[in-house]
C-alpha positions, 0 to 999 in steps of 0.5 A, a space after each residue: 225638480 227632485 225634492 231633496 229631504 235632509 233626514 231628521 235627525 237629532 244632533 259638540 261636540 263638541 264630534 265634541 262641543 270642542 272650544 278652541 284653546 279650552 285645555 290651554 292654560 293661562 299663565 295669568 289666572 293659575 287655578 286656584 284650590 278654592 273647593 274649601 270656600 266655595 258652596 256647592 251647586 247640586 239637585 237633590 237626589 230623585 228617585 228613579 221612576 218605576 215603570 209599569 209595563 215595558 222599558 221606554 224605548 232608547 232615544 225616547 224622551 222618557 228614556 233621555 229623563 231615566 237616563 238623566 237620572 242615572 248619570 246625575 245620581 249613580 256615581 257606579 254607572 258614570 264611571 264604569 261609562 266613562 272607562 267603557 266610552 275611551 277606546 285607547 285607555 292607553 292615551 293620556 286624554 283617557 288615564 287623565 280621566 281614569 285616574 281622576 274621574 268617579 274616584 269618590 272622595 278624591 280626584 275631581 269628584 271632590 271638586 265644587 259644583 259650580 253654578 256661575 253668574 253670567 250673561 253673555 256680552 251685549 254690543 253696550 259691553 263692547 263698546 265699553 270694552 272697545 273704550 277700555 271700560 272694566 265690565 261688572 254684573 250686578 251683586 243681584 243677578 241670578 244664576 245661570 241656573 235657578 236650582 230646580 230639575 227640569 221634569 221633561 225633555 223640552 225644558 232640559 233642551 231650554 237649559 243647555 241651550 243657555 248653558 251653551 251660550 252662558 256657561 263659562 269655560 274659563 276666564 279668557 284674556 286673549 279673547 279679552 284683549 281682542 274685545 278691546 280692538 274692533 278692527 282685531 276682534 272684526 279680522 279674528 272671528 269674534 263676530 258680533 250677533 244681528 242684535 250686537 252681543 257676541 255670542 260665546 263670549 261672556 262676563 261672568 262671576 268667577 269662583 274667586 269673585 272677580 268679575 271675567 271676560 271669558 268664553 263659552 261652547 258657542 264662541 266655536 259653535 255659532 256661526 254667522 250666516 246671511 244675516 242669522 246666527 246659525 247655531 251648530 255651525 263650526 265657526 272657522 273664522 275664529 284664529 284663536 293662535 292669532 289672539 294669543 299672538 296679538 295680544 303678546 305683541 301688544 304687551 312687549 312680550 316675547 313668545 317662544 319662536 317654536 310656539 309662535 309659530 305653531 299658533 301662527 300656523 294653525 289659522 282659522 277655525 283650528 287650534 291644537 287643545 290636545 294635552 301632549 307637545 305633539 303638533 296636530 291641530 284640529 279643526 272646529 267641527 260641525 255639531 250636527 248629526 252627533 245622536 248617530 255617530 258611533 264615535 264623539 271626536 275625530 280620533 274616535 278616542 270616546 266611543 258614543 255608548 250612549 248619552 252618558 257619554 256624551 254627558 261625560 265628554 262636556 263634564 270633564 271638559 268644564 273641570 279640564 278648561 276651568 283648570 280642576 278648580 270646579 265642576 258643573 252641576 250635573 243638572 246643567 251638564 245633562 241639559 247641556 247634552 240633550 240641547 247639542 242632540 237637538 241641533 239641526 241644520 238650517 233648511 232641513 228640507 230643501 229643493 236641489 235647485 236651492 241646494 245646487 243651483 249651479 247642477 241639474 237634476 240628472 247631475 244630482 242623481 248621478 252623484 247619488 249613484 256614485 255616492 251609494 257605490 263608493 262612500 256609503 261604506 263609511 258614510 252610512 248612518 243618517 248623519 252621513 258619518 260611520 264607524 271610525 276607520 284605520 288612519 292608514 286605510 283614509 289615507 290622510 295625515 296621521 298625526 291626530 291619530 297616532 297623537 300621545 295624547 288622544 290617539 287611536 290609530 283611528 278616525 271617525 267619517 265626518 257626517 256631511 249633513 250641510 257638508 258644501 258648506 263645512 270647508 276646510 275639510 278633514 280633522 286637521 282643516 288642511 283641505 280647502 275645497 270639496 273638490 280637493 278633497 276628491 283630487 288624487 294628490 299625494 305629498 305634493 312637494 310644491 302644496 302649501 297649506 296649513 299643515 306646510 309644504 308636502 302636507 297629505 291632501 285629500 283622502 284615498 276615496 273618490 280619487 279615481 272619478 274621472 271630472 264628470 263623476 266628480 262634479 256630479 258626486 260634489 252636486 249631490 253632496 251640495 243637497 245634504 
C-alpha cells in the first residue's frame, strides 16, 4: 500500500474569497453616504520593528507581522501593490480600483472603517425566521472586533477566522427570504451546521442602525461533509440565481425575462458577480493551496505579488459588496488574509486506498507517471495550480477571459489539491465530471450543460489518453 502525503501547504479567495452576488446591487437597500455619521473604526499606528541581523524570511511569521504592518500603516505601499497586482489595468475591475483606491483624501479612503455588531445565525434564529419572526441583537453586544492589534501570527489567523464567518458583506434580502422557507432554504444550499446555525449567514448592525440579515465569506466557502463543516471547500450547492428568482415570485414581481433567465441558468455553485452585461458565470472555487498560486482569480486578473495582494483583493471587495458606504479595518482585513492562507484540506495525509479505494496501487502510480509528463507544465507549484495560461492555449470557454470587466486573455490552472471531490470543474462550472474533463469533445451540437447547447466541454490536455490512461490519471487525481 503506497502512502500518499498531500504537501503541506498553506492556503478565497476568494482564488479570491469570492461570494456569490457580492457586487450585485440591491434595489431595496441603495447605499447610503453615511461616512458623516459614522465613527471610524481603525488601530492606531505602530512603529515598525527594527531588526537586528538578517531580514525574516518571506512567508515566515515575522515577516507576515512586518508585512501586516506595511500594508495597515504605508498608504504609498498599498497603492503602488495594488496597481502592481492588476495584470489588465485596462479592464474595468482594475480602472474601478485605480481610480478609487490609495487616492488619499478622496475615493474609498475617505470612507469610514467599519467595525459591525454581528453574530452568525444560530438554529433559535431560524426557526423564528421560518415563524416570520423580525431578528434583533442586543444594544449590548460587542463588536466584531475588540480594538486591539494581534501581536503574533496564531492570533491574527484567530481574528480572520471570525471575520470570515462574521463579517458583513452586505445586507441580503434574497438570502433573507430563503431563510423564511425550509423547504427553499433546504433546495437552494443555505445549509444549516451540525450544531444548526448556518454558517455565512448573519444578523448584524448595519451602518445606518437597523438590524440586517446578510452574508459572509463563509456562506460560499463552507461546505458541509459527512456530518462536518468543512472550512475552505466551495459550497456549490448554493443557487444564488435561484434565490433572486424565488423571492420575485414570491412578491408578484416581474423579473426581466433576459435577466431570469441568465440566473436561471447559472445553477449551483455559480453566479456571475462581475461588474459588465457580459454573460460568464464563475464557479465558487475552492480556497486551498491560495499561498502558492501566482494568480488570485481564475481570469488571472490580480497577480499574487504577495500577501498585500491578497489583503487588497478582500478590502476592495468589502467596500465594493457593501456599495462604497464603508470599508473594513485594515486590522481585520489582514487577519482575514493570514486565516484563508491557513486553510488545508481535510485529511492532509491519507492512504491511496482511502483516497481511491475503487483503484489499486500500480494504477495509481501509473497515473503518477501520466501526470508528471503531461500536466505538470501547468500544474507544477505545491497546490498543483501554476502560472496563468493563454485562454486560446486551455482550449475552453473564452468568455471569462475576454470578459470587459475582468479579462486578461488569461486563466489561472486550478490547484487540485482535494480535486475528486471539486466538481463541477473549470472557471464557468460547466464540466461535471473529472472524466469529462479529460473527454476530447468540442462544440458538441447535442451537449447540454450550463453554458447550453454546444457549449466548449473539457479542456485541450488529456484528451488524447486512451481509456486505461484516463482511469489511471483520474485514480491518481483521486489522492491529491
Amino acid at each position: 500500500m503506497i502512502r500518499v502525503f498531500r504537501p503541506a501547504v498553506v492556503s478565497f479567495v476568494v482564488a479570491t474569497a469570492f461570494v456569490v452576488g457580492a457586487c450585485d446591487a440591491d434595489e431595496e437597500n441603495p447605499g447610503e453616504d453615511l461616512s458623516a455619521e459614522t465613527p471610524t473604526t481603525e488601530a492606531p499606528r505602530s512603529a515598525l520593528p527594527t531588526l537586528d541581523g538578517p531580514p525574516p524570511s518571506p512567508w515566515s511569521d515575522a515577516w507576515l507581522l512586518t508585512e501586516g504592518r506595511r500594508y495597515r500603516e504605508d498608504a504609498e505601499f498599498r497603492r503602488e501593490s495594488m496597481v502592481a497586482s492588476l495584470r489588465n489595468p485596462e479592464n474595468l475591475y482594475s480602472r474601478t480600483r485605480i481610480s478609487s483606491y490609495g487616492r488619499g483624501d478622496r475615493g474609498w479612503d475617505v470612507l469610514p472603517a467599519w467595525n459591525p455588531t454581528s453574530r452568525t445565525l444560530t438554529g433559535a434564529d431560524r426557526a423564528a425566521l421560518e415563524a416570520g419572526e423580525t431578528l434583533d441583537l442586543p444594544d449590548g453586544q460587542a463588536p466584531l472586533w475588540d480594538g486591539e492589534t494581534p501581536t503574533t501570527a496564531r492570533a491574527f489567523r484567530e481574528l480572520g477566522r471570525r471575520v470570515f464567518y462574521e463579517y458583513p458583506l452586505r445586507a441580503d434580502v434574497w438570502v433573507e427570504h430563503g431563510l423564511r422557507n425550509a423547504e427553499l432554504s433546504e433546495r437552494l444550499g443555505l445549509e444549516r451546521a451540525p450544531d444548526g446555525s448556518s454558517p455565512g449567514t448573519l444578523l448584524f448592525r448595519d451602518i445606518d442602525g437597523r438590524d440586517r440579515i446578510g452574508i459572509a465569506c463563509a456562506l460560499c466557502h463552507t461546505k458541509l461533509e459527512e456530518g462536518r463543516l468543512v472550512e475552505g471547500r466551495a459550497r456549490r450547492t448554493v443557487d444564488y440565481g435561484a434565490l433572486q428568482i424565488a423571492r420575485a415570485d414570491a412578491l408578484g414581481r416581474t423579473l426581466d425575462p433576459e435577466m431570469r433567465a441568465r440566473m436561471a441558468s447559472w445553477g449551483p455553485g455559480r453566479a456571475d458577480i462581475t461588474e459588465d452585461d457580459d454573460e460568464d458565470p464563475v464557479a465558487i472555487p475552492d480556497l486551498w493551496g491560495l499561498r502558492h498560486q501566482s494568480a488570485l482569480t481564475q481570469a488571472g486578473t490580480i497577480r499574487h505579488i504577495g500577501p498585500v495582494a491578497l489583503a487588497l483583493r478582500q478590502e476592495t471587495q468589502f467596500i465594493y459588496a457593501n456599495h462604497h458606504r464603508s470599508r473594513p479595518p485594515r486590522v481585520l482585513v489582514w487577519a482575514l488574509a493570514m486565516y484563508l492562507y491557513s486553510l488545508m484540506p481535510p485529511d492532509q495525509e491519507r492512504t491511496a486506498d482511502d483516497a481511491a479505494p475503487e483503484f489499486d496501487a500500480d494504477q495509481i502510480a501509473a497515473g503518477q507517471a501520466l501526470f508528471t509528463e503531461h500536466c505538470i507544465e501547468c500544474h507544477d507549484n505545491d497546490a498543483y495550480g501554476g502560472d496563468v495560461v493563454s485562454a486560446v492555449e486551455v482550449g475552453t470557454d473564452p468568455g471569462l477571459s475576454r470578459g470587459i470587466a475582468r479579462g486578461t486573455g488569461r486563466y489561472r490552472p486550478a490547484g487540485l489539491l482535494g480535486v475528486a471531490d471539486a466538481g463541477p470543474y473549470l472557471h464557468h462550472g460547466a464540466v461535471a465530471t473529472l472524466q469529462d474533463l479529460l473527454t476530447e469533445t468540442r462544440f458538441a451540437e447535442d451537449f447540454e450543460g450550463p453554458l447550453g447547447t454546444g457549449a466548449v466541454v473539457g479542456h485541450d490536455y488529456g484528451t488524447d489518453l486512451d481509456d486505461e490512461e484516463r482511469a489511471a490519471l483520474i485514480a491518481f487525481l483521486g489522492t491529491l
